[in-house]
C-alpha positions in Angstrom: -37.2 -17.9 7.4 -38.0 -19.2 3.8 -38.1 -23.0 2.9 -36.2 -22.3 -0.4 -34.1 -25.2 -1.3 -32.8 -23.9 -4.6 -32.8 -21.3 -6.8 -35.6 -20.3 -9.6 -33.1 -19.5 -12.5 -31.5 -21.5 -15.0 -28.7 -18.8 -15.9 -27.6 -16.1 -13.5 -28.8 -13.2 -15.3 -32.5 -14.2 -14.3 -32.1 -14.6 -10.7 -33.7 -12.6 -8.4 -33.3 -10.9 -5.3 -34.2 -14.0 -3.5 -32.4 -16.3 -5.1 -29.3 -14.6 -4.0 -30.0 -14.0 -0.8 -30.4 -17.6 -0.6 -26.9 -18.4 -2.1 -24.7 -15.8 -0.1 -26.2 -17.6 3.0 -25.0 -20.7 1.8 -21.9 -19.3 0.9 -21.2 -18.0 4.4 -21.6 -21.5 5.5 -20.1 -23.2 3.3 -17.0 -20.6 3.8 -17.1 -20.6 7.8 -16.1 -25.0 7.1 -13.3 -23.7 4.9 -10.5 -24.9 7.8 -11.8 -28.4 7.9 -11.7 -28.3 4.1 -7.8 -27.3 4.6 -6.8 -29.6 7.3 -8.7 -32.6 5.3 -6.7 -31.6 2.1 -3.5 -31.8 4.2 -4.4 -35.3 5.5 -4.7 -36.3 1.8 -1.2 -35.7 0.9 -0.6 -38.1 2.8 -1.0 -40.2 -0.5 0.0 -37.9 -3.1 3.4 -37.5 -5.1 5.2 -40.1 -3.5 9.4 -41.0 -4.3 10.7 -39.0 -1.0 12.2 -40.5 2.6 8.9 -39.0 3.9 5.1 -38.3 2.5 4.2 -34.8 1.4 1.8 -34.1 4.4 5.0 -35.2 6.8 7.1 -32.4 4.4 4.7 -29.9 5.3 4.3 -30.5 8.6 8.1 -30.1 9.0 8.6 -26.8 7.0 5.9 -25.3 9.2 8.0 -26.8 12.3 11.3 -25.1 11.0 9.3 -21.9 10.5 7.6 -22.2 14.0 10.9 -23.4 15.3 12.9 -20.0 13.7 10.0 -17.9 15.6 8.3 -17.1 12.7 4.6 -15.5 13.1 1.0 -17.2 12.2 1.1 -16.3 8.8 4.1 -17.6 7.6 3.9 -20.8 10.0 0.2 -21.9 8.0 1.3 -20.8 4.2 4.8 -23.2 4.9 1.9 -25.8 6.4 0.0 -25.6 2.8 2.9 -24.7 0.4 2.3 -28.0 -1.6 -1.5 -28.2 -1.3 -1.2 -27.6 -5.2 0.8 -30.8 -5.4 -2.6 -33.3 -6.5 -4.6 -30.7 -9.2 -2.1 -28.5 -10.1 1.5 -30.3 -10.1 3.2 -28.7 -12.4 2.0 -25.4 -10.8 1.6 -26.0 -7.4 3.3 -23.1 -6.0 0.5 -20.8 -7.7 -2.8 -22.9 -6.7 -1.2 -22.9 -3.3 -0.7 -19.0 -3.5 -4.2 -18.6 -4.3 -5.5 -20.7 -1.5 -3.6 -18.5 1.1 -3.9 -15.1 -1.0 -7.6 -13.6 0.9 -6.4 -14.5 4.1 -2.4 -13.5 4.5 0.0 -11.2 3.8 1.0 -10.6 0.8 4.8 -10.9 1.0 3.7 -14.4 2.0 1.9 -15.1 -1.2 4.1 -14.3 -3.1 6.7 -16.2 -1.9 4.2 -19.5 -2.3 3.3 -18.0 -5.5 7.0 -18.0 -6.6 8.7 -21.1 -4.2 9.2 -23.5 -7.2 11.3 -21.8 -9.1 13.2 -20.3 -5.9 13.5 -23.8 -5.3 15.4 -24.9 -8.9 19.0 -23.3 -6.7 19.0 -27.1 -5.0 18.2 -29.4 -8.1 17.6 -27.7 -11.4 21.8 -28.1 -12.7 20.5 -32.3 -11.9 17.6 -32.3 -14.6 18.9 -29.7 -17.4 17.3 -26.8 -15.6 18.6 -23.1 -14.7 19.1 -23.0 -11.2 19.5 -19.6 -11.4 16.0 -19.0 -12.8 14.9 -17.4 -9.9 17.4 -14.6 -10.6 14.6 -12.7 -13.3 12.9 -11.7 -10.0 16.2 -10.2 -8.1 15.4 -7.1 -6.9 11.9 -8.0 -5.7 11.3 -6.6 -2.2 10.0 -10.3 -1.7 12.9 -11.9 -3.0 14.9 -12.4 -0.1 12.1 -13.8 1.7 11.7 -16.3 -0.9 15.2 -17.5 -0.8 15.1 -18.1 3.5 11.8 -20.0 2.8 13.2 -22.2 0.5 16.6 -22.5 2.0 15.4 -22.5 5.4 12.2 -24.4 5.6 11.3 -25.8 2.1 14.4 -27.8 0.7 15.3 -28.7 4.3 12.2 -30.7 5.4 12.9 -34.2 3.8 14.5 -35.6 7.3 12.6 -38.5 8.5 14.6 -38.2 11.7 13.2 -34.7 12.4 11.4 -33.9 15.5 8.2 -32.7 13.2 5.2 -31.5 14.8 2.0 -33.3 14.7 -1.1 -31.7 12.2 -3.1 -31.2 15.4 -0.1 -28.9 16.7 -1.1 -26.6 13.6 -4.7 -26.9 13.5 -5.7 -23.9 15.7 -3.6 -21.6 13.4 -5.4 -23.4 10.4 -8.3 -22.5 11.8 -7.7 -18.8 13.0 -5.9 -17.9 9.6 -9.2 -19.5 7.4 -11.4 -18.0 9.5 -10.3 -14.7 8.8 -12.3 -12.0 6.7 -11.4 -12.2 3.4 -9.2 -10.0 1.6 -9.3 -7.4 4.6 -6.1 -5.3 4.0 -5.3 -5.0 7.4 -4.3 -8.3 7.1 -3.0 -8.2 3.6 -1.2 -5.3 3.5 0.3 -5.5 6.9 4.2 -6.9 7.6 5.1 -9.7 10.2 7.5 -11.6 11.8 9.7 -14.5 9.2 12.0 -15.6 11.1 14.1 -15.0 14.5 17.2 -12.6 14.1 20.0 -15.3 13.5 
């Protein structure tokens, strides 16, 4: 086992064999603590955007409840958990960072739907602040579309209640961890279809 503690090159194009050997083994590492990275970044929005009855991590905690509640499957349960991870770097466009945190590892109808969630969610505000809240209507006809309004309606604009019976972050950690833990981009996992919600 070599001793290397960094790499020789200065810019990429000089590295050697070596030198990336050495990195992709720190990259499986550094991937493999990828759902303590997640769960950490939840606990933090426990201080972000604040203004609500309840803090953002409490929000997401209760839209994944609603989506565990309705029966909905593993996917769809941890991208509701992380839909507003995006809400600290990226808050004007924090449906798309959170779409790209969840994108290796889940479906893609989910993605898209946390790609897409903020303007799906202009139907319950956007008339208040000089906004369309039809905007969302440019996508109609998108096979995810649907899926994007039951999130929202459903799960997302719901999970404001302070009263809820919400489920506790350690509830969700095993699925945190299972779903991040997954090989990446492996389109038996991307390309596959699961369970949203129970028939109604």
């Amino acid at each position: 086992m070599s001793d290397m503690k960094q790499v020789s090159f200065t810019q990429m194009a000089d590295g050697t064999r070596g030198d990336y050997e050495f990195l992709a083994r720190h990259e499986a590492e550094f991937c493999a603590a990828l759902p303590d990275r997640i769960l950490a970044a939840l606990e933090n929005l426990r201080s972000s955007f604040a203004g609500y009855k309840i803090d953002r991590l409490e929000h997401s905690l209760q839209t994944a409840t609603r989506a565990y509640n309705d029966g909905a499957d593993m996917d769809w349960v941890v991208s509701a958990l992380v839909h507003d991870l995006g809400d600290d770097l990226a808050p004007l466009n924090h449906d798309s960072l959170a779409a790209a945190i969840v994108a290796p590892y889940v479906r893609e109808e989910c993605t898209w739907v946390m790609k897409h969630h903020g303007i799906f969610q202009y139907k319950y505000y956007a008339d208040k602040i000089g906004l369309d809240p039809e905007a969302r209507q440019k996508y109609a006809g998108h096979e995810h579309f649907d899926k994007a309004v039951a999130f929202c309606e459903r799960w997302d604009q719901a999970s404001f209640d302070p009263n809820f019976d919400t489920k506790p972050l350690s509830f969700f950690e095993p699925m945190v961890r299972e779903v991040f833990s997954r090989p990446a981009w492996d389109d038996d996992i991307t390309s596959g279809t699961g369970v949203m919600q129970a028939a109604r």
